[in-house]
C-alpha positions in Angstrom: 16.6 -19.7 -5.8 13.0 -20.3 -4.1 13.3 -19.8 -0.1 12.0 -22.5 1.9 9.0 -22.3 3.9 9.2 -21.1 7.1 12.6 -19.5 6.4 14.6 -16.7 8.0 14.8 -13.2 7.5 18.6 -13.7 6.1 17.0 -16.3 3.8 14.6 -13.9 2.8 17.1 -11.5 1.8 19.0 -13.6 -0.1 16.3 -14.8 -1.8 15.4 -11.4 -2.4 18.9 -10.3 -3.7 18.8 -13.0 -6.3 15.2 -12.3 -7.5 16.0 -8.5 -7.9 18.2 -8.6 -10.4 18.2 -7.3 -13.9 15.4 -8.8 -15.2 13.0 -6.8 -12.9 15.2 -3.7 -13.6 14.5 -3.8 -16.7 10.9 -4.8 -17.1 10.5 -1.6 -14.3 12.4 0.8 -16.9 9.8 -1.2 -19.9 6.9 -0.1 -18.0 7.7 3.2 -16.9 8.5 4.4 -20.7 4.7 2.1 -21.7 2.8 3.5 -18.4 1.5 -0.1 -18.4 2.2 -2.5 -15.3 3.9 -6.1 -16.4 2.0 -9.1 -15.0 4.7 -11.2 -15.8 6.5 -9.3 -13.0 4.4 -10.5 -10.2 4.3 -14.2 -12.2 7.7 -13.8 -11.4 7.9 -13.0 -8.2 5.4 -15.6 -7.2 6.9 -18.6 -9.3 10.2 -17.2 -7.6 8.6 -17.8 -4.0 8.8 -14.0 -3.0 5.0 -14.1 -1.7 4.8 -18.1 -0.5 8.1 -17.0 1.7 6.3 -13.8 3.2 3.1 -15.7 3.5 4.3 -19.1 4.8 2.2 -22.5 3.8 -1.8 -22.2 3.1 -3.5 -21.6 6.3 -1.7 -19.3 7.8 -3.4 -15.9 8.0 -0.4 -13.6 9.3 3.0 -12.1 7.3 6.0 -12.3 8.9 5.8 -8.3 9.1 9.9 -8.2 9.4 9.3 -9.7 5.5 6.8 -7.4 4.4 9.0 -4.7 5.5 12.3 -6.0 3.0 9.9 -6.8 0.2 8.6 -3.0 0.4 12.1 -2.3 0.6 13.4 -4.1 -2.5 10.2 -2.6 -4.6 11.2 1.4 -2.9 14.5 0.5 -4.4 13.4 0.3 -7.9 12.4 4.0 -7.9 8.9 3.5 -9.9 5.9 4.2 -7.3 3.9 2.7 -10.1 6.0 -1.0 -9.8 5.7 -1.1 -6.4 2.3 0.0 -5.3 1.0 -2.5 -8.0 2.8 -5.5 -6.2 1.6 -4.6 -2.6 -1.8 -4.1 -3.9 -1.7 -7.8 -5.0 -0.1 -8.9 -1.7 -2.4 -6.9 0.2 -5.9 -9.0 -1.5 -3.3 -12.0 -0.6 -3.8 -10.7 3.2 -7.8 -10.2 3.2 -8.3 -13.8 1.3 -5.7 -15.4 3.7 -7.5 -14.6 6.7 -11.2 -14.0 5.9 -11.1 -16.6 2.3 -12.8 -19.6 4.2 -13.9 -21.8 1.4 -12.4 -24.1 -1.7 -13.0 -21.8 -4.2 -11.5 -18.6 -2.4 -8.5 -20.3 -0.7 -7.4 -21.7 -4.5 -7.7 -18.2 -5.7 -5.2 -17.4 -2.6 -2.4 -19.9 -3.2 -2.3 -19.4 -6.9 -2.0 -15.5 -6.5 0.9 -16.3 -4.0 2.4 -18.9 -6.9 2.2 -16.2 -9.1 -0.4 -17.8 -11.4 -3.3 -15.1 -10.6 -3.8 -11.6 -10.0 -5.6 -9.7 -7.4 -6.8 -6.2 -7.0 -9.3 -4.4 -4.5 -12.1 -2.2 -5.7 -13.0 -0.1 -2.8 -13.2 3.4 -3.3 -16.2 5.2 -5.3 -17.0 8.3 -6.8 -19.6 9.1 -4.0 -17.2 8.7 -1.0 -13.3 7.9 -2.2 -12.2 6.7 1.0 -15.5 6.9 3.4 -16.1 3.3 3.1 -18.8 3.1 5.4 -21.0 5.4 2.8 -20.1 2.6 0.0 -23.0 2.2 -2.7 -21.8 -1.0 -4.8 -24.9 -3.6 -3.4 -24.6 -7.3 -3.5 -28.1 -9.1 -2.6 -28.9 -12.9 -2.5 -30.5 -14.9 -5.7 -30.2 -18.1 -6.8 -28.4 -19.8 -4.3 -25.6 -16.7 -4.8 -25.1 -12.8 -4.9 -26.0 -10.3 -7.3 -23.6 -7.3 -7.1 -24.1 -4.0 -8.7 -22.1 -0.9 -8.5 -19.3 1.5 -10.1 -15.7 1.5 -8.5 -13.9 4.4 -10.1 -10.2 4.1 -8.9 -9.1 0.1 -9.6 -5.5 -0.5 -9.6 -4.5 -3.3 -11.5 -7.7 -4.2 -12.7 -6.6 -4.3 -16.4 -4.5 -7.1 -16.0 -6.1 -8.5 -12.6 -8.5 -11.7 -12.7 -10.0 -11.2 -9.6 -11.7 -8.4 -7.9 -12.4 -8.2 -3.8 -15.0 -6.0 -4.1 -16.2 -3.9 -1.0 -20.0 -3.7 -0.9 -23.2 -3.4 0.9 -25.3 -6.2 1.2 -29.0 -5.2 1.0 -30.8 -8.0 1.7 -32.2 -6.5 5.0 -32.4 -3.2 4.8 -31.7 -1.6 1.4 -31.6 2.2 2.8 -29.0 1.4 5.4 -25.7 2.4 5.0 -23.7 1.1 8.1 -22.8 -1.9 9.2 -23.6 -4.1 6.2 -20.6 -4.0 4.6 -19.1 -7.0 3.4 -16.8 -8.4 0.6 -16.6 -10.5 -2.4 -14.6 -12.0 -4.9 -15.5 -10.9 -8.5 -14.0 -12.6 -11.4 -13.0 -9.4 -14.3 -14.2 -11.7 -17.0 -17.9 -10.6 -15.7 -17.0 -7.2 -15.0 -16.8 -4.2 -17.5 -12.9 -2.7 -16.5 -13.0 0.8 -18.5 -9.7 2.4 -20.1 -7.1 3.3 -17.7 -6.5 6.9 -16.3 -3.9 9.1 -17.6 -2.3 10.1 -13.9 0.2 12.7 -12.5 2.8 10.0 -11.2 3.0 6.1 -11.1 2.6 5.7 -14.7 2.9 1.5 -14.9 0.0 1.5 -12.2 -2.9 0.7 -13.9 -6.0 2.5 -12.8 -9.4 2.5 -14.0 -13.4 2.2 -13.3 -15.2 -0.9 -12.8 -18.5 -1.1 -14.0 -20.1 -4.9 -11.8 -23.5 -5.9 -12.9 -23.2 -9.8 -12.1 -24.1 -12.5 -10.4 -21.3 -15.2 -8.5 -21.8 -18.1 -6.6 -21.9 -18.1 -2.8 -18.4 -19.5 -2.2 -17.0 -15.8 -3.9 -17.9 -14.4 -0.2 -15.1 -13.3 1.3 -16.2 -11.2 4.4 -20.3 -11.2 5.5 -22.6 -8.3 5.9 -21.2 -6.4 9.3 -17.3 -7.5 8.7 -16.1 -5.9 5.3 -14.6 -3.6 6.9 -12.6 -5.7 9.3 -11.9 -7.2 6.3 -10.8 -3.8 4.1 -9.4 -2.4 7.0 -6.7 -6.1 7.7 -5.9 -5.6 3.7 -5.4 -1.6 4.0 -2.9 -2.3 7.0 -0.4 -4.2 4.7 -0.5 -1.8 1.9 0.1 0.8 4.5 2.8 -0.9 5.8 4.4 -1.2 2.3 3.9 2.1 1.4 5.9 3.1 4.6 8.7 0.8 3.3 9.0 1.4 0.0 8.9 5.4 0.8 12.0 4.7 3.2 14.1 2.9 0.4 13.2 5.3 -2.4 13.8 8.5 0.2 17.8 6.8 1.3 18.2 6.1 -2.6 17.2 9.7 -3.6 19.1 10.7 -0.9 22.2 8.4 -1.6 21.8 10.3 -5.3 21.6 14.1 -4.6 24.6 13.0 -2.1 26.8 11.9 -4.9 25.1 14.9 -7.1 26.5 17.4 -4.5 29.9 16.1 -3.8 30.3 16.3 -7.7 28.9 19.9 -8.4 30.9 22.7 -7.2 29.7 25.9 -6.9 31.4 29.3 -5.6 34.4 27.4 -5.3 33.4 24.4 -3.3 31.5 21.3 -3.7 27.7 21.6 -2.9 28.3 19.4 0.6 31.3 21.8 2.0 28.3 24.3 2.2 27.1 24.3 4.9 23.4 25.3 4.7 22.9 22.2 2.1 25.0 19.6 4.0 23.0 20.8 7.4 19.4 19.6 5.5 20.7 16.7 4.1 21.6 16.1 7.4 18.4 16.9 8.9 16.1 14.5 6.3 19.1 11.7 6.2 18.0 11.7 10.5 13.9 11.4 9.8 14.9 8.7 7.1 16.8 6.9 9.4 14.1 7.0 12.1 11.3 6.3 9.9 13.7 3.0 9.2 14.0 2.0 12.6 10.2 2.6 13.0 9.7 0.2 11.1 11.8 -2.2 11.8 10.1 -1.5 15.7 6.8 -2.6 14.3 7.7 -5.7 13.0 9.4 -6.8 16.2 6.3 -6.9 17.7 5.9 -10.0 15.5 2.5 -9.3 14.3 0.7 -6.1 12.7 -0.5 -3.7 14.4 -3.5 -1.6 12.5 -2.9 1.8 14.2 1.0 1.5 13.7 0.7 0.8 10.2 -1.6 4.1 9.7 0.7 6.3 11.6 3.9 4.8 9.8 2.3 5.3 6.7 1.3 9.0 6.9 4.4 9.8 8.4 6.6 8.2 5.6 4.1 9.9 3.3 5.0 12.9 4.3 8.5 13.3 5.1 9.0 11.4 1.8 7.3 13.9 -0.5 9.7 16.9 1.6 12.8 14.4 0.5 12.2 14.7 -2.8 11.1 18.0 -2.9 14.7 19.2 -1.0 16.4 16.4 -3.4 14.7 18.1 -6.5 15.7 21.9 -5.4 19.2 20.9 -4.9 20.1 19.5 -8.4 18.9 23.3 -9.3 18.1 23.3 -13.1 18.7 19.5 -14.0 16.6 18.0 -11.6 13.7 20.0 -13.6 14.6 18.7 -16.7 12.7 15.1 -17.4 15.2 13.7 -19.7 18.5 14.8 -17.3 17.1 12.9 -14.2 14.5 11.1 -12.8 14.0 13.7 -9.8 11.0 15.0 -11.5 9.2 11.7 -12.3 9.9 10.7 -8.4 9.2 14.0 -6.8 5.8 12.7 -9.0 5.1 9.4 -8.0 6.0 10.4 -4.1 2.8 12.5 -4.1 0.7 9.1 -4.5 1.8 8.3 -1.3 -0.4 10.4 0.8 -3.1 9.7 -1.3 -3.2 5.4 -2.0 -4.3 3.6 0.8 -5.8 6.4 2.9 -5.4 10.1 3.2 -3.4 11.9 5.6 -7.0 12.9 7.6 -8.4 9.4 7.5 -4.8 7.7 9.0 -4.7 10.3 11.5 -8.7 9.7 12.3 -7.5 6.2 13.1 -4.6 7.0 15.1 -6.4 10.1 17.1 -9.5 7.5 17.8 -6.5 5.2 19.5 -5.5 7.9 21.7 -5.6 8.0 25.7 -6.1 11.0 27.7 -4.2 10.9 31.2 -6.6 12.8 33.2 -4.4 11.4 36.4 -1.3 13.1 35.2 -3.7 16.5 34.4 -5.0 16.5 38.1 -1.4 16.1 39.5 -0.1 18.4 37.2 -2.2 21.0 36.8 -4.1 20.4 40.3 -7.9 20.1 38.5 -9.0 16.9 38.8 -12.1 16.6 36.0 -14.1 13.4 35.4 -13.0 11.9 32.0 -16.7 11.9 31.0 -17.1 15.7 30.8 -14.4 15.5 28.3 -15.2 12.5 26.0 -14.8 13.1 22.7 -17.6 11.2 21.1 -15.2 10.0 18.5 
């Protein structure tokens, strides 16, 4: 079934439960034993109307963030980091092109990657700064009624199989020494790029990564965000892959959990099942609580009916983290087996959980972003403490 525009949540799921079904199943299990990511996949879920019913018609420049959240939840389900960080990348060039894409050529490029019928990826990070994005040294100058860009991305998920790239850069056609606020973005086609051999990885096999070496020239409609608002731009994409990651981590955390559950009510040990003892069932306990909060979190977020970029930085870090303690505790308690790669898949999640606090911003950066969003109450100090201090004494200078 294809949900209708403009559609429910409950439609959404439904939609959802028919689209996830065995197909996807198996062309997850295909690409985890290849380490290659399946374009046909998101094909599918486009053609399927999994991103037109998240996005709405063409124009509209906000997810229904209630959506994004059961689409991250779906993709956490399939317990392949490598699946599901692929898909949201996609989604998340959907976001920057949706909002900042403002002519013919770029908002094509945006309907037929929500159809299905093209694939997006981002190149942002570089070996000079990873995720300092202000520091980026990719340069795109005018000439010839266009832009030449020029630069080396190193980490570029999906850009094997991708046919477009939104490429952050610096545009240098003022002055070529600065390094702050010229950053802008643009849509680069990977039939003019060089996209080098993928990256053998720790986790997240099917994700394809590689380097992108640009030396081209596009046409003037491939600007996606001008000089000064790239990293508006960066920054509205990185929200919704934040957001996803959160979601996903919550699925594939209550799935793991769900699993070492049924592990421990089956495996009995000094005469008892692993859940009568009590120190075990006590920290399955204690993460099936954070789990369950982290879920409601999110579901808090997207009640707010829009996104909201310091929520989806804290959301994400947090999930990142409690998620790789899950599936370390999940790991520890299937002893011996959950070591052993072709027993279980603990060890190939425990794995691809470790992406998590790495894709889509560190644990320092998010928490830069939340701490610069903080708000000191120096009323509540004075009353308090009885020292009234003026707030400039204590400014930061963050």
């Amino acid at each position: 079934m294809t949900a209708s525009i403009g559609a429910g949540i409950d439609d959404y799921r439904e939609l959802l439960d028919d689209v996830f079904g065995e197909r996807i199943v198996t062309w997850t299990a295909e690409a985890e034993a290849s380490e290659r990511f399946p374009r046909k996949l998101i094909e599918h879920l486009g053609s399927s109307g999994v991103f037109r019913g998240k996005w709405g018609p063409a124009g509209d420049q906000h997810p229904d963030v209630a959506k994004l959240n059961e689409l991250a939840f779906r993709l956490g389900r399939l317990g392949s980091a490598g699946i599901g960080v692929g898909v949201s990348l996609h989604d998340s060039a959907i976001a920057i092109l949706r909002r900042f894409g403002r002519s013919d050529h770029l908002r094509t490029i945006c309907e037929k990657a929500v159809d299905g019928e093209t694939v997006l990826c981002i190149g942002a990070s570089e070996e000079s700064g990873g995720s300092d994005l202000q520091i980026v040294e990719t340069e795109v100058r005018t000439a010839r009624d266009g832009f030449e860009v020029r630069g080396i991305k190193k980490f570029v998920s999906l850009s094997p199989i991708a046919d477009h790239i939104m490429v952050v850069a610096r545009g240098v056609d003022g002055d070529p020494a600065s390094r702050h606020g010229n950053v802008l973005v643009i849509a680069v086609p990977t039939t003019q790029v060089q996209v080098q051999a993928p990256y053998r990885k720790v986790g997240a096999g099917p994700l394809d990564t590689a380097a992108v070496h640009i030396d081209t020239w596009v046409p003037a409609d491939h600007l996606v965000a001008r000089a000064g608002t790239g990293l508006a731009a960066i920054s509205w994409g990185l929200a919704h892959e934040r957001m996803s990651i959160a979601g996903q981590v919550a699925s594939s955390c209550q799935r793991v959990l769900g699993v070492t559950h049924a592990r421990m009510l089956q495996r009995r040990q000094f005469g008892a099942t692993l859940f009568e003892h009590q120190a075990l069932r006590m920290r399955m306990a204690d993460l099936q609580a954070r789990v369950d909060l982290l879920r409601h979190g999110l579901n808090g977020i997207a009640a707010q009916g829009r996104l909201d970029l310091r929520a989806a930085a804290a959301v994400k870090v947090t999930a990142a983290r409690l998620g790789e303690e899950v599936l370390s505790e999940c790991m520890h308690i299937f002893g011996g087996s959950g070591y052993l790669v072709d027993e279980t898949p603990l060890g190939r999640w425990w794995r691809d959980m470790k992406l998590a606090r790495v894709g889509g911003g560190t644990d320092e950066v998010l928490w830069e972003l939340v701490a610069a969003a903080m708000k000191p109450d120096f009323d509540g100090y004075a009353e308090t403490i009885g020292s009234p201090t003026s707030p400039a004494k204590y400014h930061s200078g963050l």
